[in-house]
DRENDREN-772748 format. One record per residue: residue number from 1; x negated, y, z of N, C-alpha, C in turn. Coordinates in steps of 0.001 Angstrom, whole numbers, padded with zeros to 6 digits, always signed. Layout:
// DRENDREN-772748
(NUM; (X; Y; Z); (X; Y; Z); (X; Y; Z));
...
This chain:
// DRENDREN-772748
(1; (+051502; +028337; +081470); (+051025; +028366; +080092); (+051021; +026938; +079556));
(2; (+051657; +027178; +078419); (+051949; +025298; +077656); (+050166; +024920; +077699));
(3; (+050434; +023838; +077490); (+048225; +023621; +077003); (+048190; +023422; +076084));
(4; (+046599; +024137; +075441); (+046549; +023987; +074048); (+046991; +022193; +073537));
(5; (+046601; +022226; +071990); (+047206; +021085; +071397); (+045505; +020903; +070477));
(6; (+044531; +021289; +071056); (+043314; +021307; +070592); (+043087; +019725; +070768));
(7; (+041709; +019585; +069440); (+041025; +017925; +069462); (+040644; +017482; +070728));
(8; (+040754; +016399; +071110); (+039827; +016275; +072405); (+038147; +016280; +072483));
(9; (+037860; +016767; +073045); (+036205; +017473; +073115); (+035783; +016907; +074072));
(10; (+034954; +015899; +074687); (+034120; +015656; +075873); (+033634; +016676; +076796));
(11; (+033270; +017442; +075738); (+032041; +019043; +076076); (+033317; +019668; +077035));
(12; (+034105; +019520; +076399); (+035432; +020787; +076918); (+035729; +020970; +078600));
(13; (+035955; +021787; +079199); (+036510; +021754; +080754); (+037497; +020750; +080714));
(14; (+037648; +020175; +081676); (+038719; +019524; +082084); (+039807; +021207; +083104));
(15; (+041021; +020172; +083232); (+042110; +020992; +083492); (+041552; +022326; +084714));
(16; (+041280; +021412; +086068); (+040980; +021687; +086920); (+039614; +022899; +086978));
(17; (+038414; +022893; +086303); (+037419; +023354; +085806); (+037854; +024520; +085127));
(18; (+039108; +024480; +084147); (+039295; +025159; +083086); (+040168; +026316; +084366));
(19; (+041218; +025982; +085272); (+041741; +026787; +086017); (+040744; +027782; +086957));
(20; (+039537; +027395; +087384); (+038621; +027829; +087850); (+037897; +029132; +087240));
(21; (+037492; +028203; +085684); (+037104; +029581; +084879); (+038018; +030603; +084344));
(22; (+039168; +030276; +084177); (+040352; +031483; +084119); (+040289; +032225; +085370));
(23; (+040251; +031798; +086829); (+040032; +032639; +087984); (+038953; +033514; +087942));
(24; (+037699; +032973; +087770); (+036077; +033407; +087658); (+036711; +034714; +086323));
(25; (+036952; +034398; +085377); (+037388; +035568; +084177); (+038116; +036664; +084973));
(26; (+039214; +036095; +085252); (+040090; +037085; +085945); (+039638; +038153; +086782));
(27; (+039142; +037818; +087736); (+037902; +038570; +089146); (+037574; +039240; +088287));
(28; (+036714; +038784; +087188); (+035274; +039924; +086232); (+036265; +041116; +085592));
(29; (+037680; +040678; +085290); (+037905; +041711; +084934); (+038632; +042477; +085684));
(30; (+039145; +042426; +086634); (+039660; +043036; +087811); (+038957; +044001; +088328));
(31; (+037605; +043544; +088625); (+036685; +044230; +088882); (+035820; +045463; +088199));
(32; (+036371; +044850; +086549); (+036356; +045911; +085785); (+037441; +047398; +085524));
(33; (+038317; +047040; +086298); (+039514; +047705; +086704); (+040458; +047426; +085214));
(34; (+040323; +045731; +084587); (+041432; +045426; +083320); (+042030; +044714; +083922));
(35; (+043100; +043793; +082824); (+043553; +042916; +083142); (+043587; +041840; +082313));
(36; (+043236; +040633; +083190); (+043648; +039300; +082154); (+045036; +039248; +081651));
(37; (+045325; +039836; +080642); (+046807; +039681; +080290); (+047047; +037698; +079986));
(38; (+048440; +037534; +079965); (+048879; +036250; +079341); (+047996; +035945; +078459));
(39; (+047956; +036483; +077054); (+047963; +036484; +076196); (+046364; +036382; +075666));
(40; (+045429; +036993; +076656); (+044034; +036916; +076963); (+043615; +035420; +077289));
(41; (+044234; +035053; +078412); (+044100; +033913; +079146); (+044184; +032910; +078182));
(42; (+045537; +033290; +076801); (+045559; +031582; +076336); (+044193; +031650; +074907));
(43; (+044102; +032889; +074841); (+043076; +032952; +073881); (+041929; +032228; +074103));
(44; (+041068; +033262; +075336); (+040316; +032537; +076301); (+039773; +030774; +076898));
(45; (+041381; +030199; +076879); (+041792; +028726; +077253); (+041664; +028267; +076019));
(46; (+042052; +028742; +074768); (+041539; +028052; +073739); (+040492; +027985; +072973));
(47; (+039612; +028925; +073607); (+038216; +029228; +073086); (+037380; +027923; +074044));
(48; (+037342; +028296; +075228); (+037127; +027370; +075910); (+037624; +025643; +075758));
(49; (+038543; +025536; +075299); (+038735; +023910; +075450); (+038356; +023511; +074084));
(50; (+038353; +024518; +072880); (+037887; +023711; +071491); (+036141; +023280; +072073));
(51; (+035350; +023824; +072574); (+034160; +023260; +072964); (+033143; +023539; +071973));
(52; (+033309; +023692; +070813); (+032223; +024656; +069956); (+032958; +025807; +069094));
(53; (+032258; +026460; +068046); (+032586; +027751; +067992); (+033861; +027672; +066794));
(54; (+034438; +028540; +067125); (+036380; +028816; +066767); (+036152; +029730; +066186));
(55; (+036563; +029984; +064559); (+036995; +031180; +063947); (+038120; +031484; +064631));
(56; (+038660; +032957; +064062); (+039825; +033618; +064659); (+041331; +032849; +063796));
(57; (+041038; +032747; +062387); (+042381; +032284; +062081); (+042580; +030441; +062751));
(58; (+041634; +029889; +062997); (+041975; +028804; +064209); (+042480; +028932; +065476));
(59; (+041599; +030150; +066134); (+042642; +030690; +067150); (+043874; +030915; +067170));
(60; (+044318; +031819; +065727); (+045525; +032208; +065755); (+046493; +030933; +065494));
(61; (+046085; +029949; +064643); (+046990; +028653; +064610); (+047090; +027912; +065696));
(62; (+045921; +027985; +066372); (+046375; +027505; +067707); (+047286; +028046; +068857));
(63; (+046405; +029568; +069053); (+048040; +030442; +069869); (+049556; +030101; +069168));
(64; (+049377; +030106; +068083); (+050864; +029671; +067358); (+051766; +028364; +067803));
(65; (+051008; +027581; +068247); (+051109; +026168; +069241); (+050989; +026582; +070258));
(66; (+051205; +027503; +071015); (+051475; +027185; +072122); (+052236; +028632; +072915));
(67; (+052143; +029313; +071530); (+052992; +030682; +072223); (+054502; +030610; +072044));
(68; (+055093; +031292; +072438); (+056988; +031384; +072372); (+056734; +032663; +071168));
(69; (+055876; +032774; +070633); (+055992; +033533; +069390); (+055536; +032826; +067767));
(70; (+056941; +033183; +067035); (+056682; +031893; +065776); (+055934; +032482; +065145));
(71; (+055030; +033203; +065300); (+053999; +033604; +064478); (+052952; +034857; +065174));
(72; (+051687; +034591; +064671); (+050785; +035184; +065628); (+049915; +036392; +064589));
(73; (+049722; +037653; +064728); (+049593; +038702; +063591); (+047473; +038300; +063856));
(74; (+046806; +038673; +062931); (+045685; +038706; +063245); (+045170; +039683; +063948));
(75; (+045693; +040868; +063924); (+045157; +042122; +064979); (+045462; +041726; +066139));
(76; (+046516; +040850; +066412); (+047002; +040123; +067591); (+045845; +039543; +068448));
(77; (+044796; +038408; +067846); (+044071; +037700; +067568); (+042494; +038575; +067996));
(78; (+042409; +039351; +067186); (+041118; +039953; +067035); (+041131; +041045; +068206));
(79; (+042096; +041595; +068879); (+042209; +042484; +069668); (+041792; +041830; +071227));
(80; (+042568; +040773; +071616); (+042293; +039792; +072598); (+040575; +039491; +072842));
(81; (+040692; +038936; +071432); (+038954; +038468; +071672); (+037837; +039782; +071500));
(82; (+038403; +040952; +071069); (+036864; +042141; +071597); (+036955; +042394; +072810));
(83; (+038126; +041961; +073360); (+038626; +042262; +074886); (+037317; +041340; +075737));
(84; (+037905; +040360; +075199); (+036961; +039353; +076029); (+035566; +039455; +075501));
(85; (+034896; +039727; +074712); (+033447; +039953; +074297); (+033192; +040780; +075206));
(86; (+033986; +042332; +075155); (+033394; +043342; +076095); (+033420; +043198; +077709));
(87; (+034199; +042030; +077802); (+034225; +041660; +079111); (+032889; +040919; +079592));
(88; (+032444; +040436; +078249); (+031567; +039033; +078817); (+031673; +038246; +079017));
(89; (+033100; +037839; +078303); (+033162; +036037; +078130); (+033324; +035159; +077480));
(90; (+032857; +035957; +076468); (+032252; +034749; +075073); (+031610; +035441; +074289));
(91; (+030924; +034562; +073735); (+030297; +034762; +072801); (+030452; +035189; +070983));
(92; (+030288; +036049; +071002); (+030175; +035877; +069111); (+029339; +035224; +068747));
(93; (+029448; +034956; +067531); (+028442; +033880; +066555); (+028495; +035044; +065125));
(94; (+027359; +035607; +065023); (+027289; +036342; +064110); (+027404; +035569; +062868));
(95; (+026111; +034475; +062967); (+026086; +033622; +061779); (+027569; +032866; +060855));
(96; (+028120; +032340; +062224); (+029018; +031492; +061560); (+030723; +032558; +061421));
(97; (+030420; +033561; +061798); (+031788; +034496; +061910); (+032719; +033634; +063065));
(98; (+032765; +033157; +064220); (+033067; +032367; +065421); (+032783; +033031; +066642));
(99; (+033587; +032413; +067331); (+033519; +032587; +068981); (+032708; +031326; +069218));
(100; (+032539; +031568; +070644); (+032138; +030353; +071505); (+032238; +030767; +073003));
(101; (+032649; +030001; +073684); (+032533; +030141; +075441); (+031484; +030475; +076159));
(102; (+031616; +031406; +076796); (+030136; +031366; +077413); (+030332; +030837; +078862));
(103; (+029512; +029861; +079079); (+029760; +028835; +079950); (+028848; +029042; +081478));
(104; (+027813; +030632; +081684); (+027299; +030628; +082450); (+028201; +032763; +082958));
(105; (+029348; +032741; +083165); (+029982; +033944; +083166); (+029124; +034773; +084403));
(106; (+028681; +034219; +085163); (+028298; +035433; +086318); (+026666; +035591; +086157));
(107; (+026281; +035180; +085095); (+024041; +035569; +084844); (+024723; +036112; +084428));
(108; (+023528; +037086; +084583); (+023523; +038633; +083438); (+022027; +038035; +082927));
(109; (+021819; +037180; +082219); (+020780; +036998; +081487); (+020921; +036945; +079616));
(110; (+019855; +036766; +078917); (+020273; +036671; +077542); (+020430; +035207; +077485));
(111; (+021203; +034882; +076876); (+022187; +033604; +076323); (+021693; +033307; +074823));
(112; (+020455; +032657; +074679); (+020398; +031998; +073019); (+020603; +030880; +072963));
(113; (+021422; +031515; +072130); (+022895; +029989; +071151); (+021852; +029373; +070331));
(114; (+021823; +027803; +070267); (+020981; +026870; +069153); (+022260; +026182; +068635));
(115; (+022541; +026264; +067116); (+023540; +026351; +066593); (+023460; +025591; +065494));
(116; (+023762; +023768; +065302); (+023770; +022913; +064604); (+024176; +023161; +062872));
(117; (+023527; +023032; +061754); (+024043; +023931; +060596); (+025206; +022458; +059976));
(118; (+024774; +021544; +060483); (+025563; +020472; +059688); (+027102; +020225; +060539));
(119; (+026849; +019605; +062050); (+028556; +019713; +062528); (+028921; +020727; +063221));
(120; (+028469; +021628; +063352); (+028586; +023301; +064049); (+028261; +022935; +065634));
(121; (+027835; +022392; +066050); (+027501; +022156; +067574); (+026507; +023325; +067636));
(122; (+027380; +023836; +069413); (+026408; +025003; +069805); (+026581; +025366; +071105));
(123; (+024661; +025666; +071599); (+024594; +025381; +073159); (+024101; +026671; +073357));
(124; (+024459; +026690; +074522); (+024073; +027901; +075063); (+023113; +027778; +076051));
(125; (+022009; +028764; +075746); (+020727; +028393; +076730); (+020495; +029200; +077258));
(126; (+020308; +029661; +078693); (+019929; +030757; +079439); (+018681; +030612; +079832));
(127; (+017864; +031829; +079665); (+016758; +031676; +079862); (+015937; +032941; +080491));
(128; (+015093; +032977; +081558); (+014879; +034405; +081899); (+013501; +034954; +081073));
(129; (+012867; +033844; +080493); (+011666; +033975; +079335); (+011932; +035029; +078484));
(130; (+013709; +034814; +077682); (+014106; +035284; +076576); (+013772; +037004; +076929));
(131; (+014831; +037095; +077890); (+015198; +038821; +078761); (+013870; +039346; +078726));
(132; (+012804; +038757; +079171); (+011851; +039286; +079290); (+010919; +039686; +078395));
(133; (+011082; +038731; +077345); (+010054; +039030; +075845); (+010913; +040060; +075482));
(134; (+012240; +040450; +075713); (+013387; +041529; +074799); (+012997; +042540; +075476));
(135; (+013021; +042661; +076853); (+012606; +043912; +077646); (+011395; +044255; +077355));
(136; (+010638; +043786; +077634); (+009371; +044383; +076984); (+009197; +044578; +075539));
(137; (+009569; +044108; +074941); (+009602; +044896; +073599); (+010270; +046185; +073482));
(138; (+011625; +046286; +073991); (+012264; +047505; +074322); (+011545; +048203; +075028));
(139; (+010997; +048015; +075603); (+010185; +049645; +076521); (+009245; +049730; +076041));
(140; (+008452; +048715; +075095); (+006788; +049620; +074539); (+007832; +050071; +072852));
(141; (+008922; +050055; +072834); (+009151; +050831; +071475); (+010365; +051968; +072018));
(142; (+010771; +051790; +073141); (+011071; +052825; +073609); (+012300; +053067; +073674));
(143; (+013306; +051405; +073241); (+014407; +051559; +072484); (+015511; +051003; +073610));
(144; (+016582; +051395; +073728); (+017591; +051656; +074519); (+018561; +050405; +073923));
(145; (+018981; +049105; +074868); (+019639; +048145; +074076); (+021032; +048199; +074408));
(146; (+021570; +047953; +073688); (+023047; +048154; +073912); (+023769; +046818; +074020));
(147; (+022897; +045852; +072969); (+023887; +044607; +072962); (+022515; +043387; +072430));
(148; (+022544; +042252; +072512); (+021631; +041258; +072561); (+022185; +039859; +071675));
(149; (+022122; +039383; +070563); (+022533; +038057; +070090); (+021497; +037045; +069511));
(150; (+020888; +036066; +070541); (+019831; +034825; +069668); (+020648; +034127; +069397));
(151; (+020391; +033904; +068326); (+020632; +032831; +067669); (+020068; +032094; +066946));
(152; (+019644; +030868; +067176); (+018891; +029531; +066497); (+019942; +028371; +065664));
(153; (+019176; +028424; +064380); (+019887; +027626; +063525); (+019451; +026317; +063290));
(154; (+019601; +025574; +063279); (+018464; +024314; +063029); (+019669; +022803; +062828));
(155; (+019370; +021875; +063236); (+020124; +020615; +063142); (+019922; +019506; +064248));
(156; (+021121; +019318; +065521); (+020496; +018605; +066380); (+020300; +017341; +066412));
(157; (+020521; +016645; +067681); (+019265; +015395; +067698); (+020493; +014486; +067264));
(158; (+021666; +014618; +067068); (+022838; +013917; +066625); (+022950; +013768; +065189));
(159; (+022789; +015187; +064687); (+023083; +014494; +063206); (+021481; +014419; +062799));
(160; (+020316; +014572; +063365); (+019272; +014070; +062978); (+019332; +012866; +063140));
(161; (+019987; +012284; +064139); (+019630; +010707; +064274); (+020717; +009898; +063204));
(162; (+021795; +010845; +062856); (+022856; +010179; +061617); (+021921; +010124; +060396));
(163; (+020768; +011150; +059958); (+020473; +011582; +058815); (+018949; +010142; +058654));
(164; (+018860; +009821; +060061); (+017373; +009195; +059630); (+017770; +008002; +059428));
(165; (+018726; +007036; +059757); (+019493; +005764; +059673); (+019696; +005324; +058037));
């Protein structure tokens, strides 16, 4: 697979790291009896190396860089990535209409995203506090969960420290 042509990101996997979590993906879905197609993988690889959260028509300009196809359809795009949501390996961003990596693939815990409103920076926090205030709310109301998204909006200690200067 060519490598993406994404910004350079500090946050981002390096090569070696990044081959690892394509393996770790792969297994989860194997095991799910799918498959990491090609085409999954570079989605995936480019979700992962942009390092914060990726709309889909960025995705698709980016697969466009690096696929042997001169043009990339958006169902193309959007099909790949429910793949990988239902797999469990990334994240949606309801707020910002975005993906993001989820960087802890084998917890089965809840994952709340704190999600910068000024340069879009966004972390992912695992926490077993969270699961537990959700579960118990679900069983004294009796309610059957299907799917889980925190999300915290706020402004971090980066562009707070740009804003107080």
């Amino acid at each position: 697979m060519p490598s993406p042509t994404l910004p350079s990101n500090p946050k981002a996997p390096e090569r070696a790291q990044l081959e690892r979590l394509l393996n770790t993906a792969e297994t989860i879905c194997n095991k799910a009896g799918f498959k990491l197609t090609e085409l999954r993988r570079q989605v995936l690889s480019i979700i992962w190396l942009y390092g914060k959260p990726i709309g889909a028509y960025d995705i698709m300009a980016e697969l466009e860089k690096i696929s042997d196809r001169e043009q990339v359809a958006p169902p193309t795009v959007y099909r790949s990535v429910e793949f990988l949501l239902q797999q469990g390996l990334i994240h949606r961003i309801h707020s910002l209409n975005a993906f993001m990596a989820k960087r802890h693939l084998l917890k089965n815990q809840v994952e709340a995203l704190f999600i910068c409103q000024n340069c879009g920076e966004a972390r992912e926090v695992t926490n077993q506090v969270f699961q537990q205030a959700i579960n118990l709310s679900a069983n004294e109301m009796k309610f059957h969960i299907q799917g889980q998204a925190v999300e915290v909006l706020g402004q971090c200690q980066n562009c707070r420290n740009k804003g107080s200067k």
